[in-house]
N, C-alpha and C positions, 0 to 999 in steps of 0.2 A: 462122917467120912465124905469127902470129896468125890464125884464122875471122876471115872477115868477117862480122860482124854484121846486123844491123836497122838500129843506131844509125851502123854503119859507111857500109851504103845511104844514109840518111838525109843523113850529112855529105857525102857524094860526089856526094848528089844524085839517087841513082838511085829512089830513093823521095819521093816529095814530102812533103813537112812544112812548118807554123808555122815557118819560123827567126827566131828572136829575139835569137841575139849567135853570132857568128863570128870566131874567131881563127887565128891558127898553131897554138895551143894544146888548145885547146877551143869547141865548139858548144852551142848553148842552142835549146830549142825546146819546144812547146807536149806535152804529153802527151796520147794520143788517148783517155785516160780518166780525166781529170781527177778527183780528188779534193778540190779547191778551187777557190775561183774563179779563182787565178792559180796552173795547175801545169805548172811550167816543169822538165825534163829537161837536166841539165846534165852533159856529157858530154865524156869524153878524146877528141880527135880519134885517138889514138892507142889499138885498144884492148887493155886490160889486160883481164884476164878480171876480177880481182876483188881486193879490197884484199890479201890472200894471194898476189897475183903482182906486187905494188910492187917497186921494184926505186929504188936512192938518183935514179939518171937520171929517174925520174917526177915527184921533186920540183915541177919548177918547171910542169907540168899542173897537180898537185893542187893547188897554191898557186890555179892563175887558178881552178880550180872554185871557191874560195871568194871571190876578190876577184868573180868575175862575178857569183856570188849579191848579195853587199851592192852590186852596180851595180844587179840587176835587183831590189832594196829600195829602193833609191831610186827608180827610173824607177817602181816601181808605188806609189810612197809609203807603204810599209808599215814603212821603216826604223827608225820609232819605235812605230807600234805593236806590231810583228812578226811573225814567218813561222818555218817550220819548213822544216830540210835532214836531210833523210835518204839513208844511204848503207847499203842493200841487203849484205851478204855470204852468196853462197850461196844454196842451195836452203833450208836451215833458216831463213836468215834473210830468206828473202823475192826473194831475188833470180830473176830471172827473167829477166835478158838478161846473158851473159857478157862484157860490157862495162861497167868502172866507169862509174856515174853518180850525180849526184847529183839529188833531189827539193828544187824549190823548191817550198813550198806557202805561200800568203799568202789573206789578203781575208778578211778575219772572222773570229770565233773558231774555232780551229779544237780538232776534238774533241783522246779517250784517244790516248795512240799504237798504241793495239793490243798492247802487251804481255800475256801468259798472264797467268791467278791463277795463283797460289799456292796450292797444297793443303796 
């Protein structure tokens, strides 16, 4: 069995949050340090520590992470203009809750993505 999480609190309720979309599958909610104007946390209800613990049964999650993003493109009307999804793996790459999730970020241009120069 899996740590429970933050994001784990979060879906069970034990922690309060924005919830913005709730499934069987996966939960959406508001991020408490928004990097845009619409930065929405989209998340396995089930958690996976990190794309390195997928397993073929996670399938049909990872799939709704992505169908829920392009719902939550629509609902905030950015579908045409568009939005940026980032998925965190690890300590090097930024990750900082062992729970897959995804970054919705929308509403304006949005900046670099923060990659390193090149030396």
């Amino acid at each position: 069995m899996t740590e429970e999480t933050i994001f784990s609190k979060i879906i069970n309720g034990t922690i309060p949050s924005t919830l913005i979309y709730h499934d069987d599958l996966v939960s959406a909610f508001a991020d408490i340090n928004p990097k845009a104007e619409h930065h929405i946390l989209i998340v396995t209800n089930k958690p996976i520590p990190s794309v390195s613990d997928v397993t073929a049964a996670d399938e049909p999650a990872l799939g709704r992470l992505f169908t829920v993003a392009a719902k939550l493109a629509r609902d905030f009307k950015v579908d045409q203009s568009g939005y940026r999804l980032i998925i965190n793996c690890g300590p090097d790459g930024g990750q900082e809750v062992p729970h897959i999730h995804m970054h919705f970020l929308a509403g304006g241009k949005l900046g670099g993505l923060g990659f390193p120069e090149k030396h």
